[in-house]
N, C-alpha and C positions, 0 to 999 in steps of 0.2 A: 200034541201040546209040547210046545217046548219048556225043558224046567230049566232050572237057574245053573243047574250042574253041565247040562248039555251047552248052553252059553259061554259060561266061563272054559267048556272045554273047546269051543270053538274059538274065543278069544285067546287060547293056550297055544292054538296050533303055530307051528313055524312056514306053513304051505297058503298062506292068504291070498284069494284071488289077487287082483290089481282093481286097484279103485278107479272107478270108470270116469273119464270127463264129464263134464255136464256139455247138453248138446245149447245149440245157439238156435233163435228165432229166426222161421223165414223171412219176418220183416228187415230183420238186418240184414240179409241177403238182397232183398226188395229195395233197398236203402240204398246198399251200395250199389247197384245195377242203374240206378238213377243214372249216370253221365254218361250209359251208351243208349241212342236213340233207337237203334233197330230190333224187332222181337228176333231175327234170325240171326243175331249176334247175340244176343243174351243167353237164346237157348242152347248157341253153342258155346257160349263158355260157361255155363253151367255142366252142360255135358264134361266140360274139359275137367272139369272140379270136381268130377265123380256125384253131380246132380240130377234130377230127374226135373227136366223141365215144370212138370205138373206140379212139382212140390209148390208154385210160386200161388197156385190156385188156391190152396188149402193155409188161409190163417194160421192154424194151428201147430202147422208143419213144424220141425226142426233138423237142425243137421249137423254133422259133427264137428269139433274143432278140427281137424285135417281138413273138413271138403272146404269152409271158411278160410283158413290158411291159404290152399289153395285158391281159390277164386281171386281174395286179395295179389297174389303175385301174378296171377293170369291179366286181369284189369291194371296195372302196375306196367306189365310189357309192352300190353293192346294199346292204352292210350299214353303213354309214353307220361306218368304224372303219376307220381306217389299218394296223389290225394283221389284218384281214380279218376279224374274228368268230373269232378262233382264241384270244382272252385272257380271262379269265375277264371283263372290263368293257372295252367298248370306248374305243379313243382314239380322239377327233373328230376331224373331218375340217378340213383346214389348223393341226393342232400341228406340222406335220411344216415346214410354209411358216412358220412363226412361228417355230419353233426357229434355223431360215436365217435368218431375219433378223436374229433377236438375236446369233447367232454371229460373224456378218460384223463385229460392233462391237467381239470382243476383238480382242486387242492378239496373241498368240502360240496358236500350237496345244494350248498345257498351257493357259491360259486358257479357250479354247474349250470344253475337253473338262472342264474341270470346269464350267464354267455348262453344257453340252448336259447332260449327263448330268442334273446336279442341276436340270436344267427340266422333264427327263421323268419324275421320280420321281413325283410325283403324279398320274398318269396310267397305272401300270401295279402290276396290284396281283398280279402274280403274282411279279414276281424286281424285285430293286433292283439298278440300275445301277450299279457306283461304278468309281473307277480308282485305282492308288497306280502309287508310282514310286520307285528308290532310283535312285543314283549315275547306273547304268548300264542299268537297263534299266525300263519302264513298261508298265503292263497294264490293259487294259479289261475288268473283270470284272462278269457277271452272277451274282446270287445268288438262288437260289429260294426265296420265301416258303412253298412248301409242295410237297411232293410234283408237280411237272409231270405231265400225261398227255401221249398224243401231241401234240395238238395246242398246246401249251401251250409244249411244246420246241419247237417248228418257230418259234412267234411270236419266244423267245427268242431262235434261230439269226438269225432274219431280221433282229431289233432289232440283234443283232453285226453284222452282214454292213452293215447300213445305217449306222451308226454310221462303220463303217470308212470308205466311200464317203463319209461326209460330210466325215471330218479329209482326207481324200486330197484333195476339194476345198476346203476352206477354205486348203491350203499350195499348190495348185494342183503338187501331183506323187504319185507313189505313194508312202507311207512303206511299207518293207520290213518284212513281219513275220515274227517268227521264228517263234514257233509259235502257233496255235491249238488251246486245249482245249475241250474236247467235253465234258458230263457221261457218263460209264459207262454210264449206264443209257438214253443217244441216241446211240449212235454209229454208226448206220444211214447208210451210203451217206457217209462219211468222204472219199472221193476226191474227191468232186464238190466238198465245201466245199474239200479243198485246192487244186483247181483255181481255185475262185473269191480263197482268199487267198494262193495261190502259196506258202502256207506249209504244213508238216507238222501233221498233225493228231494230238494226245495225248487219251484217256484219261483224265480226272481224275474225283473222288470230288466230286457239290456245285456246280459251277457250270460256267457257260460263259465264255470269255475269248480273247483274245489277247496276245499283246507284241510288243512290239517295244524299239528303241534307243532310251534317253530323252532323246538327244542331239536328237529330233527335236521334242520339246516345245519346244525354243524358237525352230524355223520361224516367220516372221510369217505372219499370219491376210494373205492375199492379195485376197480375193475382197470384196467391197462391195455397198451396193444394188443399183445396177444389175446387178450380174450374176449378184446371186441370182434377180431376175427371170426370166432367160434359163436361168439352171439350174432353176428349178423347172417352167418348162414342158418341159422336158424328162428333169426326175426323173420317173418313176424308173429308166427305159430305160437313163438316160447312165449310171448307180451299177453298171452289170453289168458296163461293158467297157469304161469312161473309161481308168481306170488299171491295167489289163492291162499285165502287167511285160514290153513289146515286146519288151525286151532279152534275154529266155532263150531261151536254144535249140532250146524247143520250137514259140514262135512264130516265131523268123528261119526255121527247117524248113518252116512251113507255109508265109507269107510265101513263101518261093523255090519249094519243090512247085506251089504256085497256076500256077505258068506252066507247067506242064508236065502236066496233067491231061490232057487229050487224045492224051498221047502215051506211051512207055514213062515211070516214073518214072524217076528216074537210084537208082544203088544207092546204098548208104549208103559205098560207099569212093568212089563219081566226090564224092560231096556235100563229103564232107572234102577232099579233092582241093582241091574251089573255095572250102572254107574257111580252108582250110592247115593242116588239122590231123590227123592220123592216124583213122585207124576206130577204135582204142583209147581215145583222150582223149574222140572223138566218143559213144560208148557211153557210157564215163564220165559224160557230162555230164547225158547225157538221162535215167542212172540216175537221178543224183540228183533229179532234176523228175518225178523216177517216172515215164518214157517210155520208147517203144520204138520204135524206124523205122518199122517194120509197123505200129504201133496210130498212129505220128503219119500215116503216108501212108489208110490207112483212116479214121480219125478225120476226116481232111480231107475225104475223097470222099462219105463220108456226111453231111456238115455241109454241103455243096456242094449235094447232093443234096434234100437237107431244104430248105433256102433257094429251090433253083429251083422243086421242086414245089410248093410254099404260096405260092411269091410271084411266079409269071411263068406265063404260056402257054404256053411251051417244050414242044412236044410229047415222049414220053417217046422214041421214036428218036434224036432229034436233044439229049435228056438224056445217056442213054445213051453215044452218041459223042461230047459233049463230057465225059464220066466217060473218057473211054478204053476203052469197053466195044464191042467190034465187032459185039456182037448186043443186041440189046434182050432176051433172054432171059436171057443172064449178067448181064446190070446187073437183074435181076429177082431173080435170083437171091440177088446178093450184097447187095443193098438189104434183102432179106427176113432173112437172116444180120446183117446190123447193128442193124435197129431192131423185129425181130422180125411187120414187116408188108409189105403190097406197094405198090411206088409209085401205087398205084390209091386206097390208103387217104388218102395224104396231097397225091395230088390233090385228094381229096373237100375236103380240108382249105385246100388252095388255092383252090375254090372259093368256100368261104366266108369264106374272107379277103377276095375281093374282092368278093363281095356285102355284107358288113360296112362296108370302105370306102365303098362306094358307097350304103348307106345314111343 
């Protein structure tokens, strides 16, 4: 049992694991692989990305932000099209590095975002980018030139998603978004883009978008030559998890669990306890972020899990027992329950990550 003293003395320590990424959906993998046609190209660049073909079988699967990073730049080379071969005409490779630099030279993030936008229009010939703004509130909308098919919506999703990542860097903080709309007719796997925009995701008729406060349009453009440099060798990896809103209570939960993985977790009333807040307000909170203590404490052991198998040597015993797991059968078990495969599978997967590297 853990008491309140043993808490606070872990919260005390100066020696804190590293707070783990959250892993990504095989579907977005499945998603982006849309604009190569051959399975003996996919499975090899899955392989190249440190993945196990089999993962594509298993729904449940996830993978880390490295192997995703990577995939993206490997599909990026292969079909010569920053949008991966998923747009009806590809965009060339370095519009993405050009657009940075010209960005870096407005003056405010409402400047920014209308020169980015209006630099990518002629480049994408399935939806037109645009933005408007009243008083209070401002919105990045896509709009489809024709009928989307699968693949067509995923490019669009992705162009939002990147788009966001880039204002959040050019102001050098997260801007808050209130909601994210989805076209009707794509609203597959909704949770996962909320996860990625910390915002709720809506249902509309025609387009894709966001908003947020337009109070933020007039944040100064921060970031410069130099440091576009340094951000683009590191795009597109840094745009998944830079600005990850630390401050919700679903990341402080995971943050503080990380120390305690190897051991009982604490409940969700010792947690409040060391928060100062009630189990009620606690619930409350993690409602609203669509969470639940169970799915944040699982969610983390399997994101743990996924990261050590693909990226370390760690034998699975000694995975196992730093999961908290006293047998290597129960951590077999409940590994196969989360991502619908066995830690055998995403060894395979770790192995070719490091054959990869080392190529």
């Amino acid at each position: 049992m853990l008491t309140r003293s043993r808490l606070v003395s872990h919260c005390m320590s100066n020696h804190y694991p590293a707070s783990i990424q959250h892993t990504i959906t095989i579907h977005q993998v499945g998603q982006m692989l849309l604009g190569v046609d051959s399975p003996l190209q996919r499975a090899s660049l899955l392989q190249r990305a440190g993945m196990a073909p089999a993962l594509l079988e298993s729904p449940l699967a996830r993978v880390t932000q490295a192997q995703f990073a990577r995939l993206m730049k490997l599909l990026m080379r292969q079909q010569r099209d920053e949008l991966w071969g998923l747009a009806s005409r590809p965009v060339p490779p370095g519009t993405f590095a050009n657009a940075c630099r010209l960005l870096v030279n407005c003056t405010t993030l409402g400047d920014s975002l209308r020169e980015g936008l209006r630099y990518y229009r002629p480049w994408l010939s399935d939806f037109v980018p645009r933005w408007q703004a009243s008083a209070d509130q401002a919105m990045v909308r896509l709009q489809p030139l024709h009928a989307l098919d699968e693949r067509q919506a995923y490019a669009a999703r992705s162009f939002l998603f990147l788009s966001y990542g880039v204002m959040c860097w050019l102001a050098a903080r997260r801007i808050p978004v209130q909601a994210v709309h989805y076209d009707s007719a794509h609203t597959a796997f909704r949770s996962e883009a909320s996860r990625l925009f910390q915002a709720p995701i809506q249902a509309v008729d025609g387009h894709w978008g966001f908003s947020f406060d337009a109070r933020w349009l007039s944040l100064p453009v921060v970031q410069s030559a130099h440091s576009a440099q340094e951000f683009l060798r590191q795009a597109p990896a840094c745009l998944l998890v830079k600005y990850r809103d630390r401050a919700s209570m679903t990341e402080r939960l995971r943050r503080l669990l990380r120390r305690y993985l190897a051991e009982d977790m604490p409940s969700l009333e010792q947690v409040s306890t060391l928060l100062d807040t009630t189990p009620q307000t606690l619930r409350r909170r993690l409602q609203r972020e669509g969470q639940g203590y169970q799915r944040i404490k699982d969610d983390l052991r399997r994101d743990v899990a996924v990261e050590w198998l693909t990226q370390s040597a760690l034998p699975l015993p000694d995975i196992a027992l730093r999961l908290g797991f006293s047998e290597v059968s129960t951590f077999h078990r409940a590994f196969k329950g989360w991502t619908g495969l066995t830690p055998g599978a995403y060894r395979q997967a770790g192995q070719a990550d490091t054959f990869c590297q080392s190529t």
